[in-house]
N, C-alpha and C positions, 0 to 999 in steps of 0.2 A: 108601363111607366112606373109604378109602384113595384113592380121588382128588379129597376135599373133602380131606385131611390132607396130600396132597404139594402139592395146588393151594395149598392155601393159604400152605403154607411158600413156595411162589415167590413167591407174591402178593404174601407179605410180602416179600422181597429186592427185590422191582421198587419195594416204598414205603420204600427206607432213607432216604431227604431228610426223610420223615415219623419215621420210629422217631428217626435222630438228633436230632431237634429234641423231640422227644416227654424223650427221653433226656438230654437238655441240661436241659429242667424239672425234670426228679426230682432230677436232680445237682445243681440250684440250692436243693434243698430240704434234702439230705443237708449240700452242703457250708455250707447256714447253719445249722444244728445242729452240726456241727463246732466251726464257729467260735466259735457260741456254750459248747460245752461247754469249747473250750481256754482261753474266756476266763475261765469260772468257776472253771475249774481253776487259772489264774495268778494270780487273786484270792484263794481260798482258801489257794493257798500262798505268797503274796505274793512270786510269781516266783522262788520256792528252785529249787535243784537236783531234787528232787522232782517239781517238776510237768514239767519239758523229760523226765524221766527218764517218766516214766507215760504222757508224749505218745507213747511209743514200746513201752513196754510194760504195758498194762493190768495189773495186780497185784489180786485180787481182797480179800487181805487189807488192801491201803491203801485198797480203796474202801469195806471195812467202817467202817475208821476214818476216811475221810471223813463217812462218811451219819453218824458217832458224833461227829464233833466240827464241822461246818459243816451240818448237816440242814436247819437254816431256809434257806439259801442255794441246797442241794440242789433242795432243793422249789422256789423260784424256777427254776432250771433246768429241772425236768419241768414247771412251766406255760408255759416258752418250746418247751419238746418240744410240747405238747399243742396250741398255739397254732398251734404250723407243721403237726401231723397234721391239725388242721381243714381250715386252709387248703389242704393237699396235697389232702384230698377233695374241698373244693368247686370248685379247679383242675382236679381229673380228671372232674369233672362235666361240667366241657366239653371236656376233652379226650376223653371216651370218644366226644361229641360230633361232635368233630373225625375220628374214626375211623370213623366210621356216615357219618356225611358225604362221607368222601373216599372210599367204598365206593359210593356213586349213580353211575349212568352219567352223566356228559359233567357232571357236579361242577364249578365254577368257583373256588370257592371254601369250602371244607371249614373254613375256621379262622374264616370269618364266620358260615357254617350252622351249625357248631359250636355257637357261642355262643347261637343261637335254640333248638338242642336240649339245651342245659344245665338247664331246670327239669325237662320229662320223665323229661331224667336220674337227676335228685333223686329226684324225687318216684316212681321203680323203685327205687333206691338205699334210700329207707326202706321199701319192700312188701318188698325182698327181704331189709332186716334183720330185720323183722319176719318174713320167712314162717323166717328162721332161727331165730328164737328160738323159734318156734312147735315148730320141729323138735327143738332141742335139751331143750326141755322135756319135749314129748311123751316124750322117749325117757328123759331122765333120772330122771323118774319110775318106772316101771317096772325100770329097772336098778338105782335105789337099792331098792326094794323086794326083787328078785331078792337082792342084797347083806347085805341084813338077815335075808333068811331061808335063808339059808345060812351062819352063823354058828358053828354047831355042827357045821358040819359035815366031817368027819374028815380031809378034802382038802384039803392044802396052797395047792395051785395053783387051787381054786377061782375064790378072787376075781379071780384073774389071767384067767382064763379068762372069766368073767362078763363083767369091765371089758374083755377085747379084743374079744369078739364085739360088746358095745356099741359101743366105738369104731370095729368095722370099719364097724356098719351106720350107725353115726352120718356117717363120713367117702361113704358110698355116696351117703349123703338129700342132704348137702352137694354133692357132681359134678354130682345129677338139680337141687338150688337153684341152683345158678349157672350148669347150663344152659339154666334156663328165663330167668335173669336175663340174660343174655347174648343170648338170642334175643328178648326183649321187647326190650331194648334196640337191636338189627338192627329186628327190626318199626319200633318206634317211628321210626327216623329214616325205613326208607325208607319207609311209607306216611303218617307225620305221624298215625298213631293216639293216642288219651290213655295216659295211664300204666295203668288198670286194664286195659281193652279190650286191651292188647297184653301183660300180662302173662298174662291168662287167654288169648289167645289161644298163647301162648308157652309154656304148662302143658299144654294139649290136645297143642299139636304135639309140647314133649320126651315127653309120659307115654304119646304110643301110637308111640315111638319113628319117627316120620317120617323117612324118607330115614337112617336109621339116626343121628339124633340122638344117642341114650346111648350110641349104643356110640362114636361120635367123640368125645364131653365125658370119657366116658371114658379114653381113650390121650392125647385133649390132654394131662388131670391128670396120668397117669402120666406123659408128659413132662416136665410140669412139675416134680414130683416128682425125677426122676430129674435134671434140672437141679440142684434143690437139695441132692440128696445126690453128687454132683460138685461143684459149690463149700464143702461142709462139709469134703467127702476132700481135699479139693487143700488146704486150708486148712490142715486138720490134719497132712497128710502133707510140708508142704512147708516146712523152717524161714522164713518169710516175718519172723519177727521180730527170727531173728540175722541173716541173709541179705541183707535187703533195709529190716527198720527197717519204718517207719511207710507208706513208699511202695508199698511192696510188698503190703502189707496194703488202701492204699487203691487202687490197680491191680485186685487182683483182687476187690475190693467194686466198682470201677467196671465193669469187665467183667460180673459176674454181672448190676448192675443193668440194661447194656447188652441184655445177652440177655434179661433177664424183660422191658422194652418190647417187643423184638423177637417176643416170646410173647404178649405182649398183641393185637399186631395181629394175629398169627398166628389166635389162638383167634377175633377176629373174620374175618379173610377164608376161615377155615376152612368155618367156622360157615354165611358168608354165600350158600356154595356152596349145601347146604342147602334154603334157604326158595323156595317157589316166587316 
């Protein structure tokens, strides 16, 4: 396990030509969202003092009284949001593509294989929403019932205690879903298998923990994780907004975004140690 986790971290440093061009896409995604939002924002306030001042520092009570006084324009904004989230996914469709690709030996071309392995893509992409919602059902059920019949009963911290043991086991089903998603996905490019055939095979291998599968999908998350509660600390702990204004803000939004590609590839050259 811990030489599929340090391999893989090399693996990923030897592909940065890959992560930063990977990392230049997402950044063309963010920074047209930006732009669009700064443009609604200057429309809305028909380029007052106001909107240059908000460019810099979010105010949550003036965006109460935006959504209160421009809401139909709002909403045009979250279907320009919604529009670019689509397309972010079905770009990643081939770029996970591109990832599985450039992980074959003696690989020529990874950005054109890529694009031949974007509908298998997809078509994992909707078993694993699906097998998530499979999960989250299955579980939610039973927790609201747990919830309701305890109601009466004389312990404060109950419900708390109920909703976290859910949530732990819920976020656990989640690690073993997106390790299998992740290694169907590995299958799939390197032997050109169909989307089911490589997802069930992908289940068999994470669920009898092969080559110590869960317990690496494991510490990857936790890295992951710990990634994100480093960029929330740094954020919080650092005046970025007297300091340094809006750049500073969007610096360490690029950074963080930097690093989670560079985790991307990670979790696959990790992973790809792994499969026989």
């Amino acid at each position: 396990m811990w030489a599929a986790y340090v391999g893989g971290f090399r693996a990923m440093l030897r592909r940065w030509p890959l992560v930063l061009v990977l990392w230049m896409i997402g950044t063309a995604f963010g920074l047209a969202f930006t732009l669009a939002s700064q443009g609604w924002l200057v429309m809305a306030l028909e380029g007052s003092l106001a909107s240059r001042t908000l460019a810099h520092h979010l105010d949550a009570d003036v965006l109460v009284d935006l959504w209160y006084h421009h809401g139909e324009s709002l909403r045009m904004l979250g279907v320009v949001a919604a529009m670019l989230a689509v397309m972010h996914m079905i770009v990643w469709w081939w770029l996970d593509g591109v990832i599985v690709a450039a992980l074959r030996d003696g690989e020529a071309s990874p950005w054109r294989d890529g694009l031949g392995l974007a509908p298998v893509m997809a078509r994992l992409y909707a078993l694993a929403v699906g097998m998530a919602l499979l999960w989250t059902a299955a579980l939610a059920g039973p927790t609201w019932a747990a919830l309701r019949s305890t109601r009466e009963h004389p312990g404060a911290y109950l419900w708390y205690e109920v909703g976290g043991l859910a949530l732990l086991v819920w976020l656990l089903g989640m690690v073993v879903l997106v390790a299998i998603h992740d290694h169907a996905r590995l299958r799939a490019g390197l032997t050109g298998g169909g989307a089911l055939a490589t997802y069930g095979w992908a289940t068999r291998f994470v669920l009898r923990d092969g080559e110590a599968t869960l317990r690496l999908a494991l510490l990857l998350q936790l890295t992951a994780a710990s990634l994100l509660a480093a960029s929330e600390y740094t954020s919080l702990a650092l005046p970025l907004m007297d300091l340094l204004g809006l750049t500073g803000s969007l610096l360490l939004g690029t950074a963080f975004l930097l690093a989670r590609t560079g985790m991307r590839v990670w979790f696959y050259t990790a992973q790809r140690r792994l499969q026989p």
